[in-house]
N, C-alpha and C positions, 0 to 999 in steps of 0.2 A: 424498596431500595432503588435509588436511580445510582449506575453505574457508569462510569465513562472510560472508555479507554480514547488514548490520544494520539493513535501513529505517527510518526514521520516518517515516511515514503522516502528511498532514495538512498539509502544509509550504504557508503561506500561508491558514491559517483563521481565529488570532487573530494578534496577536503577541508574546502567549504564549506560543503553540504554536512561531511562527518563533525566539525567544529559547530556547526548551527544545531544540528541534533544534540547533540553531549550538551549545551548551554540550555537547549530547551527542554532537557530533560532536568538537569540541574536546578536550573533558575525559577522553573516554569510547568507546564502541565503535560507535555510529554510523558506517558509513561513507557509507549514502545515501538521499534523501528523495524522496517522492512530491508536486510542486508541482500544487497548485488552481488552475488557469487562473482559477475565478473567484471565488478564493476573499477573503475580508474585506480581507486583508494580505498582497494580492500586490506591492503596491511594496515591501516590506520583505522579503516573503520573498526578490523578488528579491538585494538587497543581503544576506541571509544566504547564497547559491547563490554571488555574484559575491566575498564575500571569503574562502570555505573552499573554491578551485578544486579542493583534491581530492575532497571532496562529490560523489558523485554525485547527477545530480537527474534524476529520471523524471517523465513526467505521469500525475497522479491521475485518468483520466478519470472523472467525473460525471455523473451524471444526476438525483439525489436531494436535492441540498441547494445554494440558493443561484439566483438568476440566471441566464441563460444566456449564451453568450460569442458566438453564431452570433445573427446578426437575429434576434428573437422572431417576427419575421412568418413566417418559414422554418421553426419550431420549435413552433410551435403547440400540437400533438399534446402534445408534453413539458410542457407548461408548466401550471399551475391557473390560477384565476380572476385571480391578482395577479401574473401573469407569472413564478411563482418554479417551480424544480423542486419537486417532492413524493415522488416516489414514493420508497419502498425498494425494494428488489431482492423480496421479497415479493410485490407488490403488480405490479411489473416484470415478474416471471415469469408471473403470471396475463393480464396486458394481451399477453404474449408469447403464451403458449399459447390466446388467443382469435383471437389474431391483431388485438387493437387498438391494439398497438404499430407507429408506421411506421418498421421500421428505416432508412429511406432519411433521414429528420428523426433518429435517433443518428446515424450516420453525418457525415451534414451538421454536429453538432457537436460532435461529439469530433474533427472535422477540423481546426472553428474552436477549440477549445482547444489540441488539436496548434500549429497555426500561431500563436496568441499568443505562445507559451512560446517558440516558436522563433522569432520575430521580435524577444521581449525580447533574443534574444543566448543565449539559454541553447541550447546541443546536448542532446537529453535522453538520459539513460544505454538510458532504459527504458518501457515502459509498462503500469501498471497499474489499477486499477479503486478508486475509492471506493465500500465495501462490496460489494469483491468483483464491481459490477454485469460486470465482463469476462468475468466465466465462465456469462453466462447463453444459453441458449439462441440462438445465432444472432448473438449481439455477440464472441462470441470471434473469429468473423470476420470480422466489423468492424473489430476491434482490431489482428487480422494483417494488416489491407490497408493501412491507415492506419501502420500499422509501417512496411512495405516503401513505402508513397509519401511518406512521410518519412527514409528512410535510419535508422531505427531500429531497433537488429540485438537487442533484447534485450525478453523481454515476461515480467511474471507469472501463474506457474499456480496458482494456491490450491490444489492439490491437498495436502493436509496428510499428513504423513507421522503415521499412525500411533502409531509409536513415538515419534516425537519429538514428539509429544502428548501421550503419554503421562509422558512424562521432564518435559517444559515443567510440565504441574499437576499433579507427584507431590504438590506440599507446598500445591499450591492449593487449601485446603479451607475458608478463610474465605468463598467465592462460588461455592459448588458450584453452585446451580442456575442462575446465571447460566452458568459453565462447562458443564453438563451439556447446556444451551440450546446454545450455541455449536458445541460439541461435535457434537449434531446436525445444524446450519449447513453444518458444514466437512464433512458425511460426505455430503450433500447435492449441494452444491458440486462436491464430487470424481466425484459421479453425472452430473449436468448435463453435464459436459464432459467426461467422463473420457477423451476422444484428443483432449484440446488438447496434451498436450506432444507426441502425434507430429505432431498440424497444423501446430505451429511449427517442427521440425523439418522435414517436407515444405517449410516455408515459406523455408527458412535463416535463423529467428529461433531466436536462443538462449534458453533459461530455465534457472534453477536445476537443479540435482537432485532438491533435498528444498526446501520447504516448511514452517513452524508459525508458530503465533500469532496462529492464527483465535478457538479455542476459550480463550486467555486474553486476549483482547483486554479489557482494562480489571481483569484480575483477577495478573497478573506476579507473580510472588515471587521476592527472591531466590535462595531455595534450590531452585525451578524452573529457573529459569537455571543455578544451578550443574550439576544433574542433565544437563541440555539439554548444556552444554558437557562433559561427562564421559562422553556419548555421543556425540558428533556423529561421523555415517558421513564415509567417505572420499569425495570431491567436493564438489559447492557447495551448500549449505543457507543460503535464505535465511531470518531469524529476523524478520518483522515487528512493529512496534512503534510505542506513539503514545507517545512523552516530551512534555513543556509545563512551562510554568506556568498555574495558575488565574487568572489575571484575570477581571474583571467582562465584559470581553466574549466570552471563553468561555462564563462562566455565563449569560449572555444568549442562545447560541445554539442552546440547543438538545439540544445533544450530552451523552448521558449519560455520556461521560469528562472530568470532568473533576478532582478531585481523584487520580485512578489516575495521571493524566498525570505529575505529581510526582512520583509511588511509581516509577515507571516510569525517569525520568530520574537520578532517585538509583540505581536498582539498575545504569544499564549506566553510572554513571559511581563505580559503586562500583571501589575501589583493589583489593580483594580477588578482585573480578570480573574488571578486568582483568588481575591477574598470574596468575589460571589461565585465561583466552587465550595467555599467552605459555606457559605450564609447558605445557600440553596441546600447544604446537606449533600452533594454529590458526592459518590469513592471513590476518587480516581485508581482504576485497574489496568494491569498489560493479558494481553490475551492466557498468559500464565493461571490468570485466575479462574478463567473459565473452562481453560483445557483441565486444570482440577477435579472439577467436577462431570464433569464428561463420562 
């Protein structure tokens, strides 16, 4: 049985981005999203999660962009001079490997964004990292304790599969070096951690099988996708993905996706796309169905 699940990353940063998900899930092959505890347009992403209950919604845990959700007095450490996050996973890593990160302040809030998201009413399918920050050094177990003290039976591995990398940007050649960037990211990533999926395993937290859509993030092509779905192995592969709209307060933020996000949400709410989901035989699933069985 080949399984797909189809994230969209970012659910609650404009409402853009929450209107491009809700269409992509509707229209198209989305099955489940990753919600910002503190993110711009979390009251509406809410009301995106609460009228498409089959949606899966996971927490995008954070450390890099935006406010904090946990007292600022308690978070210190994480914060710059105007109280905001800053870091990338980068920048994260080094503060890790000096030992200037006090993992006990992540901890403390990616608990408080845990507990937001579940106090709106939401159950989350899942847990994951904005940019990836879950697979760094010593927050992977973080993420599996906060799992398990939440009743949260399902977590993301970045670990990128290879092939299905290689399938995803066969035809991505208009943003090679941004992809070739990426590319590196993900083979990195897969280093840092690479016995998180049996950590989550020892943990009885479920993850995917397969993994992509590190090394195109912001570069999608149709005909990557087609290739992508014309190999998908047997098990569950999850395909991550940022669909939106550009509005002005996208462009306001910061974030270098933001015209991709459209290319993005045309391609998985393409007609042609989804009738070979069904001709290939694939199920589309939200992490819900494998947390199940965990």
């Amino acid at each position: 049985m080949k399984n797909l699940i189809v994230n969209a990353d970012d659910l609650g940063w404009t409402e853009g981005v929450n209107r491009g998900i809700a269409e992509g899930h509707r229209k198209g092959l989305v099955t489940s999203t990753s919600l910002l505890a503190n993110g711009r347009a979390y009251a509406s992403a809410l009301l995106v999660a609460r009228a498409n209950p089959e949606l899966g919604v996971g927490v995008h845990l954070n450390l890099s962009d935006g406010t904090p959700t946990a007292d600022p007095q308690k978070v210190r450490g994480l914060l710059n001079s105007t109280g905001e996050f800053e870091d990338g996973p980068e920048s994260l890593l080094v503060r890790i490997a000096r030992r200037r990160l006090a993992l006990e302040e992540v901890e403390r809030e990616w608990d408080a964004q845990i507990e937001k998201v579940c106090q709106s009413g939401i159950r989350p399918t899942h847990l994951d990292g904005h940019k990836h920050v879950q697979m760094l050094p010593g927050l992977f177990e973080i993420a599996l304790r906060l799992a398990k003290k939440h009743g949260i039976r399902a977590l993301r591995v970045s670990h990128e599969a290879s092939k299905l990398r290689s399938a995803l940007g066969s035809a991505g050649k208009h943003q090679k070096t941004i992809v070739l960037k990426q590319g590196v990211q993900a083979r990195g990533l897969k280093f840092l951690a690479r016995d998180a999926r049996e950590m989550a395993e020892r943990a009885g937290v479920a993850t995917p099988d397969y993994f992509c859509g590190i090394a195109q993030t912001g570069a999608l092509t149709r005909e990557g996708v087609e290739r992508l779905l014309g190999l998908l192995p047997d098990g569950t592969t999850e395909l991550m993905c940022h669909p939106g709209y550009a509005d002005e307060e996208l462009r306001r933020s910061g974030t270098r996706l933001v015209e991709s996000r459209l290319m993005e949400l045309e391609i998985l709410t393409d007609r042609g796309i989804r009738k070979l989901v069904a001709t290939q035989g694939i199920r589309l699933i939200s992490y819900r169905a494998i947390a199940e069985v965990a």
